[in-house]
N, C-alpha and C positions, 0 to 999 in steps of 0.2 A: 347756919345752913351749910356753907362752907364744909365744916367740920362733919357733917353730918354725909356729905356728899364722899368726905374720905375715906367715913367708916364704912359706905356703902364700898365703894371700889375695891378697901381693903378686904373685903368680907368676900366680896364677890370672886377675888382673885383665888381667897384660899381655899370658897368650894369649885373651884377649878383642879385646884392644883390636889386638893383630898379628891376629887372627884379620878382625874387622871392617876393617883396614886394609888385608889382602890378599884379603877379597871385592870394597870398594871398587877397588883398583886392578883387581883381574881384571875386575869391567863397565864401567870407563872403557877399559880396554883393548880388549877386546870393543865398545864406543863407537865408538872410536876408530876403529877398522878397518872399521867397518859406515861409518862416516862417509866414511871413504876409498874404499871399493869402492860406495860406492853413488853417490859424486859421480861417478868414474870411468863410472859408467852413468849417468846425465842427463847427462857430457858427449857421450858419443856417441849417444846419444837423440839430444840438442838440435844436432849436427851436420846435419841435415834440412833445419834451418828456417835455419842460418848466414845466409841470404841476404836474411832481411827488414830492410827498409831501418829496422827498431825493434831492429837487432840491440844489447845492454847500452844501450840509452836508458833513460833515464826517463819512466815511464809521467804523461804531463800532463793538462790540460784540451783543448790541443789536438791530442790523439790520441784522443780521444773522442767525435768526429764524430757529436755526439747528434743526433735527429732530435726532431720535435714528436710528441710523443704513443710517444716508444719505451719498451718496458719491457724488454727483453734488451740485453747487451751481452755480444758474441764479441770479449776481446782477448787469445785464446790463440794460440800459434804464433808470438809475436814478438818472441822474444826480450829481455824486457824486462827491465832490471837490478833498478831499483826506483822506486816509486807514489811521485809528490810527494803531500805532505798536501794541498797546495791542492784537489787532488781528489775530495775529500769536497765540499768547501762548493758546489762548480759543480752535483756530481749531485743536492744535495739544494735546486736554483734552480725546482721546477716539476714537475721528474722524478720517477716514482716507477719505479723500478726493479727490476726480481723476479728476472733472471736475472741473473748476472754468474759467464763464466767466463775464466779467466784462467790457465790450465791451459799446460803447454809454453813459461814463461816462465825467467828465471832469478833470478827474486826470493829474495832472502835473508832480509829480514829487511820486517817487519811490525810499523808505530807505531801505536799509538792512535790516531792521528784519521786513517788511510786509510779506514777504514770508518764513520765519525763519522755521515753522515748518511743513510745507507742505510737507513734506516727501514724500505722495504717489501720490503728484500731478502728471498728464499725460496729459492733456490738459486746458492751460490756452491760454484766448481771453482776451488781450488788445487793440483789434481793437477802430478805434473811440473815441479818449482820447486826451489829449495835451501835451504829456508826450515828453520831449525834450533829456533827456540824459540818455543812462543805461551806469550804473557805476559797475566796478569788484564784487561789492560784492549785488546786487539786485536779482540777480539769482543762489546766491552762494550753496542756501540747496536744490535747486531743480534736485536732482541727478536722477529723473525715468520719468521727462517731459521727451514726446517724441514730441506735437504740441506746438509749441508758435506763436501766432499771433499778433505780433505789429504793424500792416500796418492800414494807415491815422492816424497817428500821426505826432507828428512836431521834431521826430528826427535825429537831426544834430551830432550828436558825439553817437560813442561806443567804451566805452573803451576797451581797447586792452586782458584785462583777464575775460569780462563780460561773456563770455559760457563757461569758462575754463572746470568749472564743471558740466557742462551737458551733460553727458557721453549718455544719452541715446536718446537725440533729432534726429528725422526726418524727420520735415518740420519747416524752420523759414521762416515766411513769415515777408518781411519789407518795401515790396510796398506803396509807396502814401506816401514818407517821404521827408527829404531834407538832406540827407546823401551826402557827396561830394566826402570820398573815404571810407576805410575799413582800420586796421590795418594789418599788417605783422601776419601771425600765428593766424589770429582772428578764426579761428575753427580748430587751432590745435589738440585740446581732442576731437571733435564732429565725432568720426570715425560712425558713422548711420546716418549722415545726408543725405540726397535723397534728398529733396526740397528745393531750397534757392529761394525766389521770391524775388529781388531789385528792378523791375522796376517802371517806378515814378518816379525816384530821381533824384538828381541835379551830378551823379558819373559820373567823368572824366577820375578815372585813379581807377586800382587796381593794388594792389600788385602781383607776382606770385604765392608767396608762402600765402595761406589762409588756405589750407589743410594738415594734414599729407596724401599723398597721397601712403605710405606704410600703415600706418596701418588701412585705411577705410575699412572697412565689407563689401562694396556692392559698385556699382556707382554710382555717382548723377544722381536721376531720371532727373533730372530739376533743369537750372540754367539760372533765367528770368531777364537780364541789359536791357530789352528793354527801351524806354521810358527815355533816360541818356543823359550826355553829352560827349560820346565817340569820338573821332576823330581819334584814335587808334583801332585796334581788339585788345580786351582785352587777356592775355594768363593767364588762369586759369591750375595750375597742379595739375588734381586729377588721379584717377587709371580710369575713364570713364567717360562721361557727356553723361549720354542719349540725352537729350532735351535741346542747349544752344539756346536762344532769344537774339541776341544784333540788333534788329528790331528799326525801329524808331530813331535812330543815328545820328549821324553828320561821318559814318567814310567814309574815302576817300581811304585806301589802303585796302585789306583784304588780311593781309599776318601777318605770325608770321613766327618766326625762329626754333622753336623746334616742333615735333609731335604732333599733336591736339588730342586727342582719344574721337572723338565725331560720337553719334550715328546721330544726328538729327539736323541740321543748319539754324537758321533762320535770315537772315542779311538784309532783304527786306528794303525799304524804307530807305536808307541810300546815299549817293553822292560817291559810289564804281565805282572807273575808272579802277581799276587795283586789279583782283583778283588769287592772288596766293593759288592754290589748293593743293601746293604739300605735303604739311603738314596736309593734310583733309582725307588721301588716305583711310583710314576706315568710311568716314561718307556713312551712306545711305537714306538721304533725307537731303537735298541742296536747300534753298529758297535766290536766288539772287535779288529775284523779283522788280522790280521801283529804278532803280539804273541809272547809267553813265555810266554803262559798257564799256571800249574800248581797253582791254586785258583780255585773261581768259587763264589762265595759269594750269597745273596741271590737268587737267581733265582726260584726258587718262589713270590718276594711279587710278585713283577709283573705283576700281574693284568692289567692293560691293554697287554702287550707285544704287540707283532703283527710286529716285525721286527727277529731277530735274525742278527748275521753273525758268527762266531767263525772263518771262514777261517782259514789257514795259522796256527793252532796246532796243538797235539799232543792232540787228543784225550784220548789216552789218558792222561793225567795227572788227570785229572777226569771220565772217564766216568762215574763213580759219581753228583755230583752231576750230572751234565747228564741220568742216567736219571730222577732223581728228578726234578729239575726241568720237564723239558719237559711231563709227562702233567700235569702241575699249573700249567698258563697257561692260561686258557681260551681266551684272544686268539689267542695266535701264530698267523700269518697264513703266514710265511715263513722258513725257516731256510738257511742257508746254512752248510755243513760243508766247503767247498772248500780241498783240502791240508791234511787235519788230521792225515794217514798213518792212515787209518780201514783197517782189511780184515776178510775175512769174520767173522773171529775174536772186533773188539771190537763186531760189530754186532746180535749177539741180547741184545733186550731196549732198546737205546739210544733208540731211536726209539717211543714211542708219546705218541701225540697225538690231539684229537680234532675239532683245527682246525686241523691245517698242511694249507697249499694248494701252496705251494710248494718244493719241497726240492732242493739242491744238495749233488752227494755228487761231483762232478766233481773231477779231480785228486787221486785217493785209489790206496791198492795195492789194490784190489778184481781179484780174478782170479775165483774165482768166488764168487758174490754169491747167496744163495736168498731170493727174492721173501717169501719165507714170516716175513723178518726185519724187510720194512718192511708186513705184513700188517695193523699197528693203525693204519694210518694212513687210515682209512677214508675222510677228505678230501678225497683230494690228489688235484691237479688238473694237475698238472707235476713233473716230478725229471729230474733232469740225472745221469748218468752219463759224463759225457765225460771222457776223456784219464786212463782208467784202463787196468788189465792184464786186464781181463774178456776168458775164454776160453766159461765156460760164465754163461749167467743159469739157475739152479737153479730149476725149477715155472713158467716163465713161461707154461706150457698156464694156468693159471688167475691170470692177470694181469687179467683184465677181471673176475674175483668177489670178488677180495682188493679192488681197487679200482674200485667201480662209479662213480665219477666221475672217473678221470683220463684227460685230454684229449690228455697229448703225454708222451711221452718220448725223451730225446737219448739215444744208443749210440756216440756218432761216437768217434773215435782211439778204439779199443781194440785188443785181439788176438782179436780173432773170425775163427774157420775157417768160411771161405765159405759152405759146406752145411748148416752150424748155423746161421749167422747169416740164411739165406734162408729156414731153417724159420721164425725168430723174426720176419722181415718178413714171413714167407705168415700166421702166425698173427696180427700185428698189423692186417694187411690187411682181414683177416673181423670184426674189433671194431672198437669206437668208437675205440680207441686209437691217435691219428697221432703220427707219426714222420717229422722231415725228415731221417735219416738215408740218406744213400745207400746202397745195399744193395751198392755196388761195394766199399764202407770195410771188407774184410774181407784174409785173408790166404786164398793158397794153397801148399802147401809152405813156408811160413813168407814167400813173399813176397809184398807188398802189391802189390794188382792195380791203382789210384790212389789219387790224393789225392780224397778226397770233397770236394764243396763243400758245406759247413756254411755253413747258412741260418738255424739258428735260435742264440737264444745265450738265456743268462738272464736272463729278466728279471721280480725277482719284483712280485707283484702291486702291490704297495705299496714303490718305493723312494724315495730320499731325492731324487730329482727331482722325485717326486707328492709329496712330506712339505714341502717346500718350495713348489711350487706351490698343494696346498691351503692350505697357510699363508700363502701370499700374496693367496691368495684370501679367504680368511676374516678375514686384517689389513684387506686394503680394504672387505673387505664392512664388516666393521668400522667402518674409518673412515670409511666413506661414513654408514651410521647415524649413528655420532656426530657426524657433518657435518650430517645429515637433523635428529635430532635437535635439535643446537644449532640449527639455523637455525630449524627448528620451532617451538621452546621461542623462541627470539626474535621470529618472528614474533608466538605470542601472547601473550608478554609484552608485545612494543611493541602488540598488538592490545589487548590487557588495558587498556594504559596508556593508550592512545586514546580507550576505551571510558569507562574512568572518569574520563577527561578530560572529555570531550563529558557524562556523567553529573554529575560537577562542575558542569560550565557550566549546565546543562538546570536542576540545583537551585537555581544562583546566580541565573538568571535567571525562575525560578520564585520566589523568595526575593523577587526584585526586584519581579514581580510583584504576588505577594502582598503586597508593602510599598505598591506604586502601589493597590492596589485598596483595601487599611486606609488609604491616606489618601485617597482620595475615597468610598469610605465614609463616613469622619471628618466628608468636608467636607457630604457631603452631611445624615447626622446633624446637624451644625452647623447648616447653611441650615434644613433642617425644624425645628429646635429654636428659630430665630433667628425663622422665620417663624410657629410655630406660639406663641411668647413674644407678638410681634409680633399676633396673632389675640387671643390674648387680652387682653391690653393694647386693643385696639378695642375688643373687646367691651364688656372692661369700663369704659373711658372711656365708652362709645355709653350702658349700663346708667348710669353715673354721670350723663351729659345729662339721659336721661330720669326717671332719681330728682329731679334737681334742677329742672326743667322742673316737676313733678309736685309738689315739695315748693313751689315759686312761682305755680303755681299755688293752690295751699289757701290759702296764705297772703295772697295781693293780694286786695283789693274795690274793689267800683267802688260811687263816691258819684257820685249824684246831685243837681245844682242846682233848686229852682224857684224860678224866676223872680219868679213870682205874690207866691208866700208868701216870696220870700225868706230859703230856709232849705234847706243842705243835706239830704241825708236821710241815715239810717243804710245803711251800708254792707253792697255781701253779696260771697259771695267767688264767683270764677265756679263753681265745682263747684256752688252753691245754688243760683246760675239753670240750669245744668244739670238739676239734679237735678230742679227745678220745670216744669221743660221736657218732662220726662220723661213 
């Protein structure tokens, strides 16, 4: 039993390991081929330009014909083989450089010091090139690029620290390449990036973690895997994804297991049988479009949905949840039902709403259609009916009461008998309700009397052109703030610092003051102390004369001689001839 247990494990380990060795070989192989069919196109691209006198040179110092004071350099379209490193040391003599493209070249390969001193680079183009690998240290010194463009090139590997340092990038485009997956943390430092365009490539799988999605400044405007080989929905964690593309796909479930925080979903054209919504519950425009659809899950939570397109499925596989879901979005703006093989049959009850504006039922078996089916829609402002089998529109005498706000409806390609269909233009005529159908676009005896010219097509309120444009708009408004901002914020910062600069000074020089005025104070307390010492000292010397004047006088007498008698006399002091005087 034992033994029996070892031969399992052993067996088991080796279709792992044949298992992992023939996924390996199948994306080198797939590599491979991407690598060969795509040089094949940049060599006939690059046939155009054969004639430049740079054709396979080395790009030098003196093909660089700088000027004084330039900041662009155009040295695309010249067929150049490959950048001497001298390169770097000449541009970084004086120069400061912001544009640099070099697009339409035949470069291969990229060393670490072609870009060494480009310091004040901000948009470089390496589109169009044959450039196969970026490696950690190609992009090392370009710390204030904000655009890199490497797309149609033949790159199969990026190594896992090559953006480390490009703190300030916000749009890497890497379309038209043979990329098969991405590293773990490959734009961990890249907190401003907005744009990541992948698609083109040969990507099967990514990782989750690509971003720090704590410390990003803003959300990814656009994140484009269309054009891949996904059989998976990829789960990307950033803090938003305005705009994710995973279009053009091989996937077959659309479900992830953790929250999605996407504004805008495009997963058309893909083999989608089973789409799990309930991790989308924020997105607000939803393209399921050319799928397998035969569950739809989640709908109901999407409270902010405004634009959904489920085209060329099968309705009817899921009309249960699409009844339920739709009267429960408060958003939806627009819906689109185009080719879903809808007829009169699956259509009572499907449609209520009490915010769609715009609806598309165009390319459906609709023959006859009763008004009275799309009568909850009390909103709508447009609906398309084109390039159906409609013979009769059932109740359309009360088309202007079921809908007192809709503005236009399309009629064109169908099978309308002339006479009916002139009652339906005389009746349209007398209401608010226009129509650029031609009123010729009918049959007689079953044959078409012309081809109408359709003038109007669909276009709903809100598509991914205005979902993009407003997003474009609100990224710059964006970044312009945050531009306002920091500059702002730096101005009163260095104003701040100015301020308690010059406030420093004002004190130290007050300080200084203050110390000048305490010591002529000081000196002057000194002199008054020195002289007013000095006063007394007089005084009392001046008091000390006259004590002693005063005590010599008391004391001295004056003797008297007479001659006569020959005898002095007794002495008196002057105070006693004084006093006698008196």
């Amino acid at each position: 039993m034992h033994c029996i247990r070892l031969c399992s494990t052993w067996m088991h380990s080796w279709v792992k390991l044949l298992l992992v060795l023939a996924i390996w070989f199948y994306l080198n192989v797939d590599a491979d081929e991407c690598i060969a069919s795509k040089t094949d196109r940049h060599r006939t691209i690059m046939e155009a330009y054969r004639s430049s006198h740079n054709w396979n040179a080395i790009l030098t110092e003196d093909s660089l014909n700088l000027h004084e004071n330039q900041t662009d350099l155009d040295l695309s379209k010249q067929g150049f083989h490959e950048v001497h490193w001298h390169l770097s040391s000449i541009v970084g003599e004086g120069y400061d450089i912001y544009e640099l493209d070099m697009s339409y070249n035949n470069i291969e390969v990229l060393n670490e010091l072609t870009f060494l001193k480009f310091y004040s680079l901000e948009m470089l183009n390496l589109s169009y090139n044959r450039i196969m690998v970026i490696n950690n240290l190609t992009f090392g010194s370009l710390i204030r690029l904000m655009e890199l463009d490497l797309s149609f090139n033949l790159i199969h590997t990026i190594e896992k620290e090559a953006f480390n340092r490009m703190y300030a990038l916000e749009s890497l485009n890497l379309r038209e390449n043979c990329l098969i997956t991405l590293n773990e943390h490959q734009f961990h430092f890249n907190d401003h990036l907005s744009s990541l365009l992948l698609n083109h490539n040969q990507i099967g799988f990514l990782p989750s973690v690509l971003f720090d999605s704590l410390a990003m400044v803003e959300e990814l405007f656009e994140v484009d895997l269309s054009y891949n080989n996904f059989h998976r929905m990829p789960y990307i964690e950033a803090k938003e994804i305005g705009l994710l593309k995973v279009d053009y796909n091989q996937i077959n479930i659309l479900s992830v297991n953790r929250t999605y925080n996407v504004r805008a979903l495009e997963a058309h054209h893909n083999n989608i049988h089973d789409a799990d919504l309930f991790q989308f519950s924020s997105a607000e425009h939803v393209d399921l479009s050319h799928n397998q659809l035969d569950n739809i899950a989640g709908l109901h939570e999407m409270t902010r949905l405004e634009y959904l397109d489920l085209s060329s499925n099968n309705i009817s596989r899921f009309d249960y949840n699409l009844k339920y879901s739709i009267r429960n979005i408060p958003t939806l703006a627009t819906l689109r039902l185009q080719n879903c093989s809808l007829t009169e049959n699956n259509m009572d009850g499907l449609l209520i709403s009490e915010s769609i504006l715009n609806l598309d039922l165009s390319q459906n078996n609709f023959v006859r259609l009763n008004i009275s089916h799309l009568a909850k829609l009390k909103t709508l402002q447009y609906v398309s009916l084109n390039f159906n089998y409609l013979q009769e529109l059932i109740d359309y005498e009360h088309m202007a009461h079921h809908f007192p706000h809709l503005e236009l409806i399309s009629l064109s390609f169908n099978r309308w008998n002339c006479s009916y269909f002139d009652n339906i233009i005389s009746y349209l005529n007398k209401t608010h309700i226009q129509t650029t159908t031609d009123p010729r676009d009918c049959y007689i005896n079953g044959t078409h009397i012309t081809d109408s010219d359709i003038t109007d097509s669909f276009e709903p309120e809100y598509t991914l052109n205005q979902v993009k444009r407003d997003m474009n708009l609100v990224k710059n408004l964006g970044r312009s703030m945050t531009y306002f901002m920091y500059a702002l914020y730096y101005n009163m910062h260095g104003l701040s610092n100015h301020t308690h600069f010059l406030l420093k000074q004002n004190d130290q020089k007050m300080a200084a003051m203050s110390a000048e005025i305490g010591h002529l104070v000081g000196m002057v307390a000194f002199m008054v102390t020195i002289f007013g010492a000095a006063m007394v000292l007089a005084v009392a010397y001046g008091l000390h004369i006259l004590y002693k004047r005063w005590q010599m006088n008391r004391s001295v007498k004056v003797v008297t001689y007479n001659k006569r008698a020959n005898e002095f006399s007794n002495g008196v002091t002057v105070n006693e001839v004084m006093s006698d005087n008196i």
